[in-house]
C-alpha positions as CSV (number, residue, x, y, z in Angstrom):
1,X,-65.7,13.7,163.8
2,X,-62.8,12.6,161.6
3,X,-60.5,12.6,164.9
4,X,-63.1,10.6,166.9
5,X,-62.9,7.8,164.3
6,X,-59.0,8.1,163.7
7,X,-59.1,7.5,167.7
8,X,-61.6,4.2,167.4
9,X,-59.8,2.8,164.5
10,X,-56.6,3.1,166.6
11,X,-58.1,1.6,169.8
12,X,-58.8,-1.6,168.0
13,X,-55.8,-1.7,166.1
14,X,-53.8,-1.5,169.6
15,X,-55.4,-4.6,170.5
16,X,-54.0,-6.8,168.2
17,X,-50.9,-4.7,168.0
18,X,-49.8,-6.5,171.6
19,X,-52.0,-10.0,171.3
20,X,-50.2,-12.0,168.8
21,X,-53.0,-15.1,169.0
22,X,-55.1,-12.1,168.0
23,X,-53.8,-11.8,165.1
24,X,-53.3,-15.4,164.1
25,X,-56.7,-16.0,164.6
26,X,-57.3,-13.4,161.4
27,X,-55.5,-15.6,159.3
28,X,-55.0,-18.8,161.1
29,X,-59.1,-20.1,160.1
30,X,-58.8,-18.6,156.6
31,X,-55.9,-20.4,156.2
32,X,-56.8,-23.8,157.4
33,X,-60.0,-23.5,154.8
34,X,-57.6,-22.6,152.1
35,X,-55.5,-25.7,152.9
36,X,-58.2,-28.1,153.6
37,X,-60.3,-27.1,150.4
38,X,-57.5,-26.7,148.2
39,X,-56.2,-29.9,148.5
40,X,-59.6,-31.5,148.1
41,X,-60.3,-29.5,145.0
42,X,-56.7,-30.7,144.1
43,X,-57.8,-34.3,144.4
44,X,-61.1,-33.1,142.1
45,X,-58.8,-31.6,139.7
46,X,-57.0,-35.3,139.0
47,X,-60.1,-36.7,138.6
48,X,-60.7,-34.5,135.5
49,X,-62.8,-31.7,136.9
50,X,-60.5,-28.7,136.4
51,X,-63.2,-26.3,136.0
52,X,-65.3,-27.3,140.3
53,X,-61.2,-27.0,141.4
54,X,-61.5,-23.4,139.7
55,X,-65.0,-22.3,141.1
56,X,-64.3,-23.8,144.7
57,X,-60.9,-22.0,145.5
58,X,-62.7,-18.5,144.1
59,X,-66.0,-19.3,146.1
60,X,-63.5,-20.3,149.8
61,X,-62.1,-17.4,148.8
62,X,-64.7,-14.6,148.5
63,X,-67.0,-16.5,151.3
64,X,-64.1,-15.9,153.8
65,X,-64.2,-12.0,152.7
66,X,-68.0,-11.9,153.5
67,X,-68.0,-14.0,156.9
68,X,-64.8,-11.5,157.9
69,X,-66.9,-8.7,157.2
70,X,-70.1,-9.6,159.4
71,X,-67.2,-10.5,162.2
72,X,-65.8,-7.0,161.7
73,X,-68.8,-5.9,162.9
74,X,-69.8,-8.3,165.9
75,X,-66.7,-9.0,167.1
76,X,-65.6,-5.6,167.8
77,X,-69.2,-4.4,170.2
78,X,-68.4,-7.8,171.2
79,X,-65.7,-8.0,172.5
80,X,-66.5,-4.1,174.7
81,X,-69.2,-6.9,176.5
82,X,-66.9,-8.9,177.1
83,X,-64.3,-6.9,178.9
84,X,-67.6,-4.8,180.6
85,X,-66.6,-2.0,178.4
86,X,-69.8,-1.4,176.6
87,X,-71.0,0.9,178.8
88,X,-68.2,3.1,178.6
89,X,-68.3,3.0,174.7
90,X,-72.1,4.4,174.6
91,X,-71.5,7.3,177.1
92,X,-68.1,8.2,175.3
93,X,-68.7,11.5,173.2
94,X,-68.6,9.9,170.0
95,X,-71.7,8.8,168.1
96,X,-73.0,5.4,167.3
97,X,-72.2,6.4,163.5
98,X,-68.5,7.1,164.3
99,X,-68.5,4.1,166.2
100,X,-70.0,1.8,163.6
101,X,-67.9,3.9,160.8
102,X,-64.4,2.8,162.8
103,X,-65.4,-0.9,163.2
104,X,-66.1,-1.0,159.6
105,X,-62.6,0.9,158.6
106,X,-60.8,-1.6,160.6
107,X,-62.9,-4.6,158.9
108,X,-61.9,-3.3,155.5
109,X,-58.2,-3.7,156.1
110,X,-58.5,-7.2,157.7
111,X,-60.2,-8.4,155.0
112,X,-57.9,-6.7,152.7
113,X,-54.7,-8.6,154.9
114,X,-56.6,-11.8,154.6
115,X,-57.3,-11.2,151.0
116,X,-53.7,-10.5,150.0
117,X,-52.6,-14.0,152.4
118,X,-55.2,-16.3,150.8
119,X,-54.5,-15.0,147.3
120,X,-50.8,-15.2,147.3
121,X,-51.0,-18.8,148.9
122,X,-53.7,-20.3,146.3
123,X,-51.8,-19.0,143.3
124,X,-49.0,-20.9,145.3
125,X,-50.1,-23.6,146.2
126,X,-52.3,-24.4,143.5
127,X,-51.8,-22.2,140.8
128,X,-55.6,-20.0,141.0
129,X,-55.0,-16.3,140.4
130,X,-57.2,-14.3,141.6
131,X,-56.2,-11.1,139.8
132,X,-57.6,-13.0,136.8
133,X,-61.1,-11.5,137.2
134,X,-59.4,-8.1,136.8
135,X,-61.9,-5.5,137.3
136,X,-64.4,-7.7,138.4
137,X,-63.2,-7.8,142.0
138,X,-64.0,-4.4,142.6
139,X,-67.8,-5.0,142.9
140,X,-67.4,-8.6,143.8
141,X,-65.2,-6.9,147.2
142,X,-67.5,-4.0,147.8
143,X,-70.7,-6.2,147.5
144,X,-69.6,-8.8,150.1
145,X,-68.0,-6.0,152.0
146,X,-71.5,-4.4,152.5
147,X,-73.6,-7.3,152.7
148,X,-71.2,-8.4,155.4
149,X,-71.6,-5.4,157.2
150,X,-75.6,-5.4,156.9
151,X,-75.8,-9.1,158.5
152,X,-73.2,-7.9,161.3
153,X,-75.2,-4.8,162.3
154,X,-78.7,-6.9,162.7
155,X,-77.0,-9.9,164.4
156,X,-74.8,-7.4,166.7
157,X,-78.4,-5.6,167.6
158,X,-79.8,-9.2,168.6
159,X,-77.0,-9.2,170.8
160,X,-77.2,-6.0,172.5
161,X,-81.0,-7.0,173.1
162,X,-80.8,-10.4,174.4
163,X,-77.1,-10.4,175.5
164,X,-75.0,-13.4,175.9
165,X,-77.9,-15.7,175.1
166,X,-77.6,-14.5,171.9
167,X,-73.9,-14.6,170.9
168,X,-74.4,-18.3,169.2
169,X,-75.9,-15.9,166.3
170,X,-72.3,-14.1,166.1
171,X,-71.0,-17.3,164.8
172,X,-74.1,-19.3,163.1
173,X,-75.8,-16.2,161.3
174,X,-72.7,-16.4,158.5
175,X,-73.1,-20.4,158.2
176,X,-77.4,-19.9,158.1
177,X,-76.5,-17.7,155.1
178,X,-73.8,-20.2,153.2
179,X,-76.2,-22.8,151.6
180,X,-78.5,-20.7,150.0
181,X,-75.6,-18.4,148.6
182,X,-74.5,-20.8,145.9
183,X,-71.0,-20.4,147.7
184,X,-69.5,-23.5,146.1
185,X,-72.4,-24.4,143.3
186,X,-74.8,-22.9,141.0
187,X,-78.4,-22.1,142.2
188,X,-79.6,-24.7,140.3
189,X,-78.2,-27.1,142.6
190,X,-80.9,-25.9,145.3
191,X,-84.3,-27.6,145.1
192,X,-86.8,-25.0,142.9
193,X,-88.4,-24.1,146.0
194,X,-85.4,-22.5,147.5
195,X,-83.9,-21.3,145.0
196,X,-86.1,-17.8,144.8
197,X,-84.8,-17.7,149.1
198,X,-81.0,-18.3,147.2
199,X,-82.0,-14.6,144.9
200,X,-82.6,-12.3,148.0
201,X,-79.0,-12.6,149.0
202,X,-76.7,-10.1,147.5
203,X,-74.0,-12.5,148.2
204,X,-75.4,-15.3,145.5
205,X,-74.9,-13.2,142.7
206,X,-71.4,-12.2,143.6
207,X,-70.8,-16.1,143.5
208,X,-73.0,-16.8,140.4
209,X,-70.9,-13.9,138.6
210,X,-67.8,-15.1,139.8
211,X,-68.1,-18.2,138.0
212,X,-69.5,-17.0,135.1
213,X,-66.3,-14.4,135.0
214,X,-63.7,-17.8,135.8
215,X,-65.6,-20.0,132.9
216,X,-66.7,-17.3,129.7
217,X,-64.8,-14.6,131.0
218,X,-67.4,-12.0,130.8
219,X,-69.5,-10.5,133.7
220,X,-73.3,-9.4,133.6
221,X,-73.3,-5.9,135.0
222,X,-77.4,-6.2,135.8
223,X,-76.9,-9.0,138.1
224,X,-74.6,-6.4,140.1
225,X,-77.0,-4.0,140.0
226,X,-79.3,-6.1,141.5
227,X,-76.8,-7.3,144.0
228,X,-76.1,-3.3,145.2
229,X,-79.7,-2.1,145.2
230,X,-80.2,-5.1,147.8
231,X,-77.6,-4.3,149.6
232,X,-78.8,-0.7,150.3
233,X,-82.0,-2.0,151.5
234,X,-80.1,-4.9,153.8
235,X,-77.9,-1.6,154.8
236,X,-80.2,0.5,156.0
237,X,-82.6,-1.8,157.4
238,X,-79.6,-3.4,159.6
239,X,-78.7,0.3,160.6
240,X,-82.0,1.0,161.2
241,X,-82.6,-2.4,163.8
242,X,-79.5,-2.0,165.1
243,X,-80.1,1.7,166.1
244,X,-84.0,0.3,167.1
245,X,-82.4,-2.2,169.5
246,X,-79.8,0.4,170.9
247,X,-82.5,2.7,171.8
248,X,-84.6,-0.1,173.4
249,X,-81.7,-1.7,175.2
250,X,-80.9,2.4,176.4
251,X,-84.6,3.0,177.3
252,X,-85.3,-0.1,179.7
253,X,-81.5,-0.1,181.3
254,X,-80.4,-3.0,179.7
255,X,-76.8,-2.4,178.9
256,X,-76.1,-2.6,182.8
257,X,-76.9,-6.0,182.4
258,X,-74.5,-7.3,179.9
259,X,-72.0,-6.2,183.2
260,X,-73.6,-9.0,184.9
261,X,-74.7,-11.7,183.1
């Protein structure tokens, strides 16, 4: 098994290995966020608001490791439609969990590259340091890490089952989920009546305790426990569509349609 997976991870890795717009397009949109937010925070920060400068890098930030995350997912079953390779992948002898286990390996280390890349350019460019947080990134990482992967297996099984018609929700799932995260404000911002919608997302306490850990320096540890008991429900339950949809897209022959549409 270990072998089979070694052999997936190595298989996407080739990819971007010869494709150099491949790999700019890992770091090229993180980037471009970085820049585009930091220097508007930068304006905030002259206008006396050093604390929202603070919050909004951290929240850019950890919101680009949770949108790289679900993408890790999608992107790679993806991209096997788009080259008709899909079929090919599902009659390999490897299992859908060494499959899924390999795409999730290989989104680990691109969201540890664009990690490393949007850390060393914010404490550059406008002196935020991550590593401040100190232990507090652990959970923070592994939270969005999982969450990510939970909304990438469900939208990836929406795709399987209603093929290209339902790529759109590759891209718009992550953005659906943004508002009500508290990415780049406190839940209190939201009106009352969303803000219970704002506490079923793993993701809004990561945020919630990263600025609480940036402005008193202390983290609640039951808001994380919270955070990882929903993301094993969101985990399974994504697993558990995504192997639904598989087995429905298998049973009524649809995968020889993704070849065709």
């Amino acid at each position: 098994m270990g072998l089979r997976i070694y052999a997936l991870v190595l298989r996407h890795l080739y990819l971007y290995r010869r494709s150099v717009t491949r790999i700019g397009d890992i770091f090229f949109w993180p980037v471009m966020n970085l820049l585009v937010w930091g220097f508007v925070t930068d304006y905030l920060q002259r206008m006396a608001l050093p604390q929202t400068v603070v919050f909004l890098i951290g929240g850019l930030i950890f919101w680009d490791l949770l949108y790289r995350s679900q993408q890790a997912i999608t992107l790679s079953l993806s991209e096997e439609i788009w080259v008709r390779n899909i079929m090919n992948v599902f009659i390999a002898p490897v299992s859908i969990l060494e499959i899924m286990i390999a795409t999730c390996i290989v989104g680990v280390l691109k969201a540890l590259a664009v990690m490393v890349v949007l850390g060393v350019l914010a404490y550059g460019l406008y002196a935020f340091n991550v590593l401040a947080m100190g232990w507090a990134l652990v959970p923070f990482f592994s939270i969005l890490l999982l969450f990510g992967w939970a909304v990438g297996m469900f939208t990836m099984g929406l795709a399987l089952r209603f093929g290209h018609a339902a790529e759109a929700l590759i891209w718009g799932i992550p953005f659906l989920i943004q508002p009500f995260s508290a990415v780049f404000y406190p839940v209190e911002v939201l009106p009352r009546w969303l803000q219970p919608v704002a506490y079923l997302m793993p993701s809004t306490y990561v945020f919630e305790g990263m600025r609480t850990v940036l402005q008193a320096g202390r983290l609640d540890v039951e808001i994380l426990a919270i955070a990882v008991g929903m993301n094993g429900l969101y985990l399974i339950g994504g697993a558990a569509f995504f192997g639904w949809m598989l087995h429905r897209v298998r049973e009524k022959g649809l995968l020889s349609r993704l070849y065709l549409e």
